[in-house]
Structures are given as structure tokens and as C-alpha cells.
Backbone as a chain_set.jsonl record, in Angstrom:
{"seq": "XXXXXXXXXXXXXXXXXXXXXXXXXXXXXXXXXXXXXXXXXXXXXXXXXXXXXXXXXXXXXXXXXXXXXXXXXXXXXXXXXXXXXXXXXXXXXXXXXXXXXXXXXXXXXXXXXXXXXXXXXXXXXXXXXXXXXXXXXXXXXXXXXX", "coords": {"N": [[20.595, 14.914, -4.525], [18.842, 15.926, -3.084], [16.839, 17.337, -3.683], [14.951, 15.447, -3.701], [13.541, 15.691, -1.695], [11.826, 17.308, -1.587], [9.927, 16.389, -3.034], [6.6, 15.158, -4.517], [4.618, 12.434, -4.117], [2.024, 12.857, -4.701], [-0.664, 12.942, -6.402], [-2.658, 13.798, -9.556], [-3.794, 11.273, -10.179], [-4.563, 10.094, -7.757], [-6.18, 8.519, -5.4], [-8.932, 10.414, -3.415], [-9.96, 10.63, -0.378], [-11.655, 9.113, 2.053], [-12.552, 5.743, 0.861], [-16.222, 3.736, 0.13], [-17.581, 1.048, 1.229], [-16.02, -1.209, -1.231], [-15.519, 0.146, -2.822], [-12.837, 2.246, -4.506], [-9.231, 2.489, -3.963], [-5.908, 3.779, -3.383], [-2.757, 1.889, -3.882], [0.157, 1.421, -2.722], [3.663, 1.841, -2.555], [6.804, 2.25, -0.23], [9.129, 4.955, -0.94], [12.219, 6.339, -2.139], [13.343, 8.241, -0.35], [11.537, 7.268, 2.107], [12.956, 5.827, 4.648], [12.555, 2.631, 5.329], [14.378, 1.194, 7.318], [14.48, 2.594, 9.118], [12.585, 3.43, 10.916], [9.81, 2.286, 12.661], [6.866, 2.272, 11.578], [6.08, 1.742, 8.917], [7.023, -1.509, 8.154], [9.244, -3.584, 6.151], [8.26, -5.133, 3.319], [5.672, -4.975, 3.741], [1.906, -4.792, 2.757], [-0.013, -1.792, 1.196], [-2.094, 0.236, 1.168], [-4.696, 3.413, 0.694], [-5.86, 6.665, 0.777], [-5.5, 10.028, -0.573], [-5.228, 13.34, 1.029], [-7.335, 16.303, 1.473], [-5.168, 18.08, 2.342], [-2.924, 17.238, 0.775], [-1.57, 15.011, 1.864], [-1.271, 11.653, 2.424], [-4.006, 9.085, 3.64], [-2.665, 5.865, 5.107], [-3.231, 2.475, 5.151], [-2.081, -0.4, 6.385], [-0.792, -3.914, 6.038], [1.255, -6.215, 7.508], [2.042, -8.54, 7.84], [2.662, -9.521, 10.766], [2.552, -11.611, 12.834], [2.542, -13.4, 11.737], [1.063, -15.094, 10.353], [0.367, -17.765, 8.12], [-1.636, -17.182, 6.026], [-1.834, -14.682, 5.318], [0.728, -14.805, 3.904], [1.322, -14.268, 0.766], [1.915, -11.134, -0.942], [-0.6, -9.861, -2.114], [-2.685, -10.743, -0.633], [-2.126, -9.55, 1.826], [-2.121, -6.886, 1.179], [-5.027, -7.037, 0.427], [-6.192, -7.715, 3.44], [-5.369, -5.177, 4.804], [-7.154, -3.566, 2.786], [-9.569, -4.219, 3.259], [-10.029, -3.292, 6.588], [-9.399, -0.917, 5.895], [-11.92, 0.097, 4.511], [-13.853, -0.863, 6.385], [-13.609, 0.784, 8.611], [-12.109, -0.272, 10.479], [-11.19, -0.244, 13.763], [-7.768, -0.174, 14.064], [-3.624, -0.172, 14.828], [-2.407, -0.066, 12.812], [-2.338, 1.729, 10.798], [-1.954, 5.01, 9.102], [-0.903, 8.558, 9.01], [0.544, 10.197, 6.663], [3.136, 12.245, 4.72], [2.807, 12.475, 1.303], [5.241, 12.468, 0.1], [6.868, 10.249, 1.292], [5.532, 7.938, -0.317], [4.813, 5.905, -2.912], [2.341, 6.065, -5.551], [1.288, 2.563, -6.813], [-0.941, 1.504, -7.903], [-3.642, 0.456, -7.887], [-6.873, -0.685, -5.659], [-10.296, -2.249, -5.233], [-13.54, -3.761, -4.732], [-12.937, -5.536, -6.497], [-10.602, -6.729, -7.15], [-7.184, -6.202, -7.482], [-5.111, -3.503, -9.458], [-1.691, -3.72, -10.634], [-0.045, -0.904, -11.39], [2.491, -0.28, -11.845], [4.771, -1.962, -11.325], [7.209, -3.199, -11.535], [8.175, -1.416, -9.874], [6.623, -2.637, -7.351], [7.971, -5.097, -7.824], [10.254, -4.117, -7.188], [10.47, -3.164, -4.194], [9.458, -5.304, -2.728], [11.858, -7.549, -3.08], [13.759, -5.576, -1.752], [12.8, -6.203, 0.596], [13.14, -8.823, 0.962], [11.421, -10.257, 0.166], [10.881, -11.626, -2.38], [9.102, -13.676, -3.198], [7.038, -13.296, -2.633], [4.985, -11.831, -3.925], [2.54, -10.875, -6.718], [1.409, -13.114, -9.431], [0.597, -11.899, -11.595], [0.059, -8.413, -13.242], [-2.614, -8.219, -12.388], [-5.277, -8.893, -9.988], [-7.826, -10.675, -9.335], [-9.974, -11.175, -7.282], [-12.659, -12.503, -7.359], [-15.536, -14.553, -6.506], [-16.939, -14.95, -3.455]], "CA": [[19.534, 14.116, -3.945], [18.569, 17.265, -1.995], [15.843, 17.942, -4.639], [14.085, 14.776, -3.397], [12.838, 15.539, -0.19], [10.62, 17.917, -1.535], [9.099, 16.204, -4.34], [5.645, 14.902, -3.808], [4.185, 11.517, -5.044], [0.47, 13.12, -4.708], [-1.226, 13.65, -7.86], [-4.671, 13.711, -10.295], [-4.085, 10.134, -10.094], [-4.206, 9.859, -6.177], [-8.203, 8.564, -4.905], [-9.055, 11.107, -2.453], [-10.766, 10.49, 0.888], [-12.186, 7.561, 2.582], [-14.011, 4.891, 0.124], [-16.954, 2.888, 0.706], [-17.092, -0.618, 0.842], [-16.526, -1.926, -2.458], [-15.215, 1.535, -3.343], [-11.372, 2.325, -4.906], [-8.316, 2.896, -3.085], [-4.488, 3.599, -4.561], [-1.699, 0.87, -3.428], [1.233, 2.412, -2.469], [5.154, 1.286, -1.833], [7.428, 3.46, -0.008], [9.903, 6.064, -1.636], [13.344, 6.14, -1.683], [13.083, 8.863, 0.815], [11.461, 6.595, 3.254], [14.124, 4.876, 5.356], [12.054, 1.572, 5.943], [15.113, 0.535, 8.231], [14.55, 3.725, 10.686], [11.098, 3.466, 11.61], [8.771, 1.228, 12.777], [5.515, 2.346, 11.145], [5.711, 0.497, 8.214], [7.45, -3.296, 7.935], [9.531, -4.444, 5.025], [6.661, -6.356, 2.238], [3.844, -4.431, 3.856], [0.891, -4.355, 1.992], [0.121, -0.669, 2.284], [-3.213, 0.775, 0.559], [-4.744, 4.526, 1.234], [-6.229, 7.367, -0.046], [-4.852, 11.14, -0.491], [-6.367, 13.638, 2.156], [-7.219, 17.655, 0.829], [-4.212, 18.788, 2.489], [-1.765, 16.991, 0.518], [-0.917, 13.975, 3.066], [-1.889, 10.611, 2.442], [-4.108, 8.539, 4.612], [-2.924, 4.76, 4.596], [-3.938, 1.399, 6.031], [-0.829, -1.509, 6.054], [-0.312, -4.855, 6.363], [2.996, -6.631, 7.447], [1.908, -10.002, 8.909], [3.549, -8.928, 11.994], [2.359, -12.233, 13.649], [3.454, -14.751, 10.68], [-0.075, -15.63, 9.923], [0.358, -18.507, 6.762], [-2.877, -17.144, 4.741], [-0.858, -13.875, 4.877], [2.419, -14.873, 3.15], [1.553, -13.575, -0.543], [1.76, -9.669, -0.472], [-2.019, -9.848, -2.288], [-3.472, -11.064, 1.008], [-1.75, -8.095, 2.934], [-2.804, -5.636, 0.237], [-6.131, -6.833, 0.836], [-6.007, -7.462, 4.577], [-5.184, -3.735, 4.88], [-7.782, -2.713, 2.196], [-10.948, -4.876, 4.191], [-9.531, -2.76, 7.395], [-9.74, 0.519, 5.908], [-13.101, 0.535, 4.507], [-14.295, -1.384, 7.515], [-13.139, 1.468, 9.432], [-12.075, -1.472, 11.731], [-10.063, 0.106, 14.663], [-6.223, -0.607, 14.233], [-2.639, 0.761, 15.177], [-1.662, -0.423, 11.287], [-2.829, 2.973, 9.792], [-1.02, 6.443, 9.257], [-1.53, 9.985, 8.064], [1.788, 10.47, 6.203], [3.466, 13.394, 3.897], [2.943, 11.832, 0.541], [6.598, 12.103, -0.838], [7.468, 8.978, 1.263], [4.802, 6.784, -0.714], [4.447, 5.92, -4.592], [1.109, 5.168, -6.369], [1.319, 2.309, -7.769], [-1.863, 1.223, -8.174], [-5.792, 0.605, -6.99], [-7.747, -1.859, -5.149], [-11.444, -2.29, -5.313], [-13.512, -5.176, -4.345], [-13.103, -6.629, -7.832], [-9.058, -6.708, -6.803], [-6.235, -5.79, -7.695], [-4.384, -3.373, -10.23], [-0.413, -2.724, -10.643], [0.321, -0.445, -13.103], [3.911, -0.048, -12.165], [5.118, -3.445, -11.387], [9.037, -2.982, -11.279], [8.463, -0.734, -8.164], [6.683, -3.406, -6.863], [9.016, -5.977, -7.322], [11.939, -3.677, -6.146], [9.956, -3.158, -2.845], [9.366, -7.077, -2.243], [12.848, -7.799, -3.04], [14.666, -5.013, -0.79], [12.145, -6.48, 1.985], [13.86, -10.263, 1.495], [10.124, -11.439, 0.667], [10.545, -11.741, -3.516], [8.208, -15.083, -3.248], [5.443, -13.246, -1.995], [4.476, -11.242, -5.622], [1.443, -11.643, -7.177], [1.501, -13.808, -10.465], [0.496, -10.804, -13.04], [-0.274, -7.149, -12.775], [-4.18, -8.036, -11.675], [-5.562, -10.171, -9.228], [-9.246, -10.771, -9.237], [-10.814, -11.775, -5.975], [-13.587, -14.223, -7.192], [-16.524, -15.167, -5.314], [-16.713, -15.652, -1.556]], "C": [[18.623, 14.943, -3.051], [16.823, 17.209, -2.632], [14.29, 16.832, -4.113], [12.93, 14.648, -2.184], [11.948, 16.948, -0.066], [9.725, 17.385, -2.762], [7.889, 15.566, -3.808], [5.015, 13.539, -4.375], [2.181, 11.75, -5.318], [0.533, 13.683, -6.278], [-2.563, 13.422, -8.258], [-4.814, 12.186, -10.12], [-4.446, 9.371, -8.821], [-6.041, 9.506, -5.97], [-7.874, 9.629, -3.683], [-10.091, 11.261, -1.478], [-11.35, 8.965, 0.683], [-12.615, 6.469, 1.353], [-14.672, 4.213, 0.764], [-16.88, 1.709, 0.469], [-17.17, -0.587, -0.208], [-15.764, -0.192, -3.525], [-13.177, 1.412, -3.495], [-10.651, 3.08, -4.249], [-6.877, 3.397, -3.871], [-3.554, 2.727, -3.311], [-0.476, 1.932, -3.563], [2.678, 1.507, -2.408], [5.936, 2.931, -1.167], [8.533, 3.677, -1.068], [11.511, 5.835, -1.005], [13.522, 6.983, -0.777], [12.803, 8.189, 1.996], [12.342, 5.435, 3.853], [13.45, 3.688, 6.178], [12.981, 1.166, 7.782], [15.472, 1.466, 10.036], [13.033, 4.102, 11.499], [9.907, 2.286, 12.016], [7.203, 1.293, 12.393], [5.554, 1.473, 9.74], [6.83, -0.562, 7.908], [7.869, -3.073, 6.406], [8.482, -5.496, 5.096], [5.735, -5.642, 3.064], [3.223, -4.682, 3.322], [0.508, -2.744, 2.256], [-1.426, 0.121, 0.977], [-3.7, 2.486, 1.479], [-5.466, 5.571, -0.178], [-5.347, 8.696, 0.375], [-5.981, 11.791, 0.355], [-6.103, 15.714, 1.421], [-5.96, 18.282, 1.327], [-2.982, 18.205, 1.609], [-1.548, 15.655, 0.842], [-1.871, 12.699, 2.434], [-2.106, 9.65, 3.889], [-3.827, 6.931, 4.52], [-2.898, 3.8, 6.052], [-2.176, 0.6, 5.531], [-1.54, -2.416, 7.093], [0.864, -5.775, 6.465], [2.949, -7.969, 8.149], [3.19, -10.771, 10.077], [3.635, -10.829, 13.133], [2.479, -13.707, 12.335], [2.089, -15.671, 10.515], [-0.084, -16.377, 8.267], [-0.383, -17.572, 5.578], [-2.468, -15.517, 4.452], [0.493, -13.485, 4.331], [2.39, -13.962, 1.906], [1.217, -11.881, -0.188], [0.137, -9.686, -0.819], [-3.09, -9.478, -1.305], [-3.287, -9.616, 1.867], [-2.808, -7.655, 2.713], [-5.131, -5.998, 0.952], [-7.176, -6.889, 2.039], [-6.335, -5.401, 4.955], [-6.573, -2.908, 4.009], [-9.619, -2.614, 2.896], [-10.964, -3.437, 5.755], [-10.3, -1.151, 7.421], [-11.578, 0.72, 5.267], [-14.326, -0.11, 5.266], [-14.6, -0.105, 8.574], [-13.111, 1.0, 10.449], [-10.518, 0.06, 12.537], [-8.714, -0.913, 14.663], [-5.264, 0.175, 14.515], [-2.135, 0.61, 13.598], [-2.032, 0.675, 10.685], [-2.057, 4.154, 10.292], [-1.376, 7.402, 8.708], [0.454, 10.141, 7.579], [2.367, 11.626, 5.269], [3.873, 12.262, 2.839], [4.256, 11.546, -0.251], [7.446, 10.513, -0.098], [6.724, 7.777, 0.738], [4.812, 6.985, -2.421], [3.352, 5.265, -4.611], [1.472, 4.334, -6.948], [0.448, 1.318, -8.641], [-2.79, 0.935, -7.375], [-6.047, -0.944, -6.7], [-9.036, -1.668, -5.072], [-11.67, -3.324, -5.163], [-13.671, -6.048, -5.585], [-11.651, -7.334, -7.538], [-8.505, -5.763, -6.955], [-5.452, -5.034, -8.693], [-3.128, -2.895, -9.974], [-0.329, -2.079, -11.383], [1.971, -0.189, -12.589], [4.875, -1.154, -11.329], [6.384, -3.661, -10.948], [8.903, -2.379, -10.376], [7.829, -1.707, -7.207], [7.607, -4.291, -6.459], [10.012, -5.562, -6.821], [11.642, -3.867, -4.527], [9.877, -4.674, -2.087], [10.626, -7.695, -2.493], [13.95, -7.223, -2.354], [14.223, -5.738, 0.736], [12.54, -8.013, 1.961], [12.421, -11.111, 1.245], [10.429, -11.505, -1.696], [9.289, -12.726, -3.748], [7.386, -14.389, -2.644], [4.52, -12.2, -3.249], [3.818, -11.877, -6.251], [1.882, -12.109, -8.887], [1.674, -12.543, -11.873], [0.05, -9.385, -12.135], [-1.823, -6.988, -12.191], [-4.63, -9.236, -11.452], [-6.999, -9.564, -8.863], [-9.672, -11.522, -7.958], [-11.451, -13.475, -6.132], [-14.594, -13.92, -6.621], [-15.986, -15.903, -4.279], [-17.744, -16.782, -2.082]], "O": [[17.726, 14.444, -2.372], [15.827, 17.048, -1.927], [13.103, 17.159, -4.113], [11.978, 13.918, -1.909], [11.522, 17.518, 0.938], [8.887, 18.097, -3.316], [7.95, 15.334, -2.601], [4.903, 13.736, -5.585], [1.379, 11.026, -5.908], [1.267, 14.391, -6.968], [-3.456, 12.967, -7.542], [-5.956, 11.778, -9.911], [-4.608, 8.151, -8.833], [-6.938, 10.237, -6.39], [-6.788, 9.678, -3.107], [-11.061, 11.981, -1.716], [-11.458, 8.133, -0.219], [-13.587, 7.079, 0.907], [-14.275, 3.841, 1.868], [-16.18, 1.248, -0.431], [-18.176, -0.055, -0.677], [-15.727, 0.132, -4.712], [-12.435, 0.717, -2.801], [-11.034, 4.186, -3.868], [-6.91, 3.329, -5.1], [-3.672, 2.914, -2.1], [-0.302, 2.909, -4.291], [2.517, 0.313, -2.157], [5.748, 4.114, -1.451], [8.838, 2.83, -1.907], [11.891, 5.382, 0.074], [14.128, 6.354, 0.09], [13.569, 8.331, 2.949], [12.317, 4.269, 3.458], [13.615, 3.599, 7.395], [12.489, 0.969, 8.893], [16.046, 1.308, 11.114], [12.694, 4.871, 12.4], [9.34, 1.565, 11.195], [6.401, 0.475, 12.842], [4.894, 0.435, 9.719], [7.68, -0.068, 7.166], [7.134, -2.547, 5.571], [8.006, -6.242, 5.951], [4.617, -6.068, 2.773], [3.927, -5.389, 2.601], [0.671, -2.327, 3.403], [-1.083, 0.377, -0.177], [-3.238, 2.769, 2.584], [-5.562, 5.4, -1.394], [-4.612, 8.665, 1.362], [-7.119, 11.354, 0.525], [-5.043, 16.215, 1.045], [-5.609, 19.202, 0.588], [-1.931, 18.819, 1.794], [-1.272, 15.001, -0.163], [-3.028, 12.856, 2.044], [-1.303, 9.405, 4.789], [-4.701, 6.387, 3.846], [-2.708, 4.038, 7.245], [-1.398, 0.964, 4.649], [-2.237, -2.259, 8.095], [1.437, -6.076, 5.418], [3.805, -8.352, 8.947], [3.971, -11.715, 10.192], [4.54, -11.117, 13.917], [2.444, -14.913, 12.578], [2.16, -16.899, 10.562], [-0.465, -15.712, 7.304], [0.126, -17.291, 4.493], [-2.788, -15.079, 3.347], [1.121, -12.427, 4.287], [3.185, -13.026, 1.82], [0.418, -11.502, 0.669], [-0.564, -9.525, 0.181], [-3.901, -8.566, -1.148], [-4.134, -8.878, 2.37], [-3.902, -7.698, 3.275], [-5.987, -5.367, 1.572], [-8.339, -6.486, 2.037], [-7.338, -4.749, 5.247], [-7.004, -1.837, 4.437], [-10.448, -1.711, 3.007], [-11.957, -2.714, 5.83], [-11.072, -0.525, 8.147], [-12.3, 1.582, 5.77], [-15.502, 0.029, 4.927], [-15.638, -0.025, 9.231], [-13.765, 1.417, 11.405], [-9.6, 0.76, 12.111], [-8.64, -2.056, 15.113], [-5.595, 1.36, 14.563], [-1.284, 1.449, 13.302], [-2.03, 0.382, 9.489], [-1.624, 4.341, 11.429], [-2.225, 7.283, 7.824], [1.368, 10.157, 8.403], [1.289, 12.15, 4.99], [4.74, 11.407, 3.023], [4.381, 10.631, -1.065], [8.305, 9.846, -0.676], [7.059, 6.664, 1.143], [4.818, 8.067, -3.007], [3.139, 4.213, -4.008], [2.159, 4.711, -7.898], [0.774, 0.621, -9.602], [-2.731, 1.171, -6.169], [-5.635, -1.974, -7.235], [-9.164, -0.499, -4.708], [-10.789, -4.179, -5.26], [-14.38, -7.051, -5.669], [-11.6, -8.551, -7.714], [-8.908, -4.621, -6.733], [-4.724, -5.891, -9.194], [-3.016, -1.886, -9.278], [-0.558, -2.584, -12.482], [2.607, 0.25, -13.547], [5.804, -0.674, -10.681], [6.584, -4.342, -9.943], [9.746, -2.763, -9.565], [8.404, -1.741, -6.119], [8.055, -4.439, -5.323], [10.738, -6.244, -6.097], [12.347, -4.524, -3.761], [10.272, -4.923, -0.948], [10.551, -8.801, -1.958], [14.987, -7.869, -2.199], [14.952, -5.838, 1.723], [12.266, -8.585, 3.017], [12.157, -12.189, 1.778], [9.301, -11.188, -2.075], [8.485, -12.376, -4.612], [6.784, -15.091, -1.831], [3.306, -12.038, -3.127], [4.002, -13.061, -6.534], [2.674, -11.387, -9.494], [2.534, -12.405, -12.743], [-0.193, -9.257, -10.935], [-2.236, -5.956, -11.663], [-4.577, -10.265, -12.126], [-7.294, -8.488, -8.344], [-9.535, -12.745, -7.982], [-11.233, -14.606, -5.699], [-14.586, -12.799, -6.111], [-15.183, -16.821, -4.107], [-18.11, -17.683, -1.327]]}, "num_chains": 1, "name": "protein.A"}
């Protein structure tokens, strides 16, 4: 298991640097590396969105509806809580610069929504965190009109 704690989840697939409003992000879960249960930066069910930064490191935004806000129950909401945030560049403590081997891509947000492409790491992540009922319906969730 040694081998793991240098592997990296950065790759060609990673967005890199800030976006602009309306601009694409990558969705993340943490890594089996990351010991949710020893840190307090990110919450079991986060939402956790971000881009990769030239050194390697990913920069990400989270949401963990720390304050039990209803219209934040489905992870979706987080995800896009967190994604409004970051290309707001709203001042929060919910954001991190991290060494990408404790995060997996596992898919993008843009203001159209939502894509998973790897779905089963989702649901593992929302089911170690005790929230299964908060998973979005299918692998893409469309916004809509405000």
C-alpha cells in the first residue's frame, strides 16, 4: 500500500487554473489516502469542486452543509454551492490548495451542470459519509433556467 502515497490523481484530464464564470471545473472525491476521519478540512458528503494548479497541487472549493441548511441536503446543491463560490471568488474558509494524490477526478461542472463520469466512486464516497440519499438521480444534472 506503500506505493500509494506517491501516486498522483493529476492528469491531461485535470482543468487547470481558475475558471470564469460559466467556465469548467473537475469534481473531485477524496482518495483512499485521504483519512476523511483525521482532518477537518474536508467533511464526510462534501461537495468538493477545483481546478489543478502548474505545480502539480490542486486548488479546491467544498461544500459540507456544515450548518444543516435543507436546500443543501442533495450532494448536487453542495457541488454547486462550492462551484458558484469558486468562480465568484467569494471569500471563504471552505477552500484548499492540496497535493493532488488525496483527490480523484471524477468529473466537471460548468454552468450547464453537472457531469460524473465515474459514478461508483461517487457513490462509495456518499455511502462511507452515511449520506447515500443525497446522490444525484443519473450521471448529469442540468441546472435549467433561473
Amino acid at each position: 500500500m506503500s506505493e500509494l502515497k506517491d501516486l498522483s490523481t493529476y492528469s491531461k484530464d485535470t482543468p487547470v487554473g481558475l475558471p470564469s464564470v460559466g467556465g469548467r471545473a473537475g469534481v473531485f472525491v477524496p482518495t483512499e489516502v485521504c483519512d476523511v476521519n483525521a482532518t477537518s478540512t474536508i467533511r464526510k458528503g462534501a461537495g468538493i469542486v477545483g481546478f489543478g494548479n502548474p505545480d502539480g497541487s490542486l486548488t479546491v472549493y467544498f461544500e459540507a452543509n456544515r450548518f444543516d441548511d435543507s436546500s443543501l441536503h442533495k450532494w448536487e446543491n453542495k457541488i454547486r454551492k462550492a462551484y458558484e463560490r469558486m468562480v465568484m471568488v467569494a471569500p471563504t474558509v471552505s477552500k484548499a490548495k492540496m497535493d493532488a494524490k488525496f483527490l480523484e477526478l471524477i468529473g466537471y461542472i460548468d454552468s450547464a451542470g453537472i457531469t460524473v463520469k465515474e459514478p461508483e466512486r461517487l457513490t462509495e464516497w456518499l455511502a462511507q459519509s452515511g449520506m447515500p440519499d443525497t446522490a444525484p438521480a443519473g450521471t448529469v444534472v442540468l441546472w435549467g433556467k433561473k
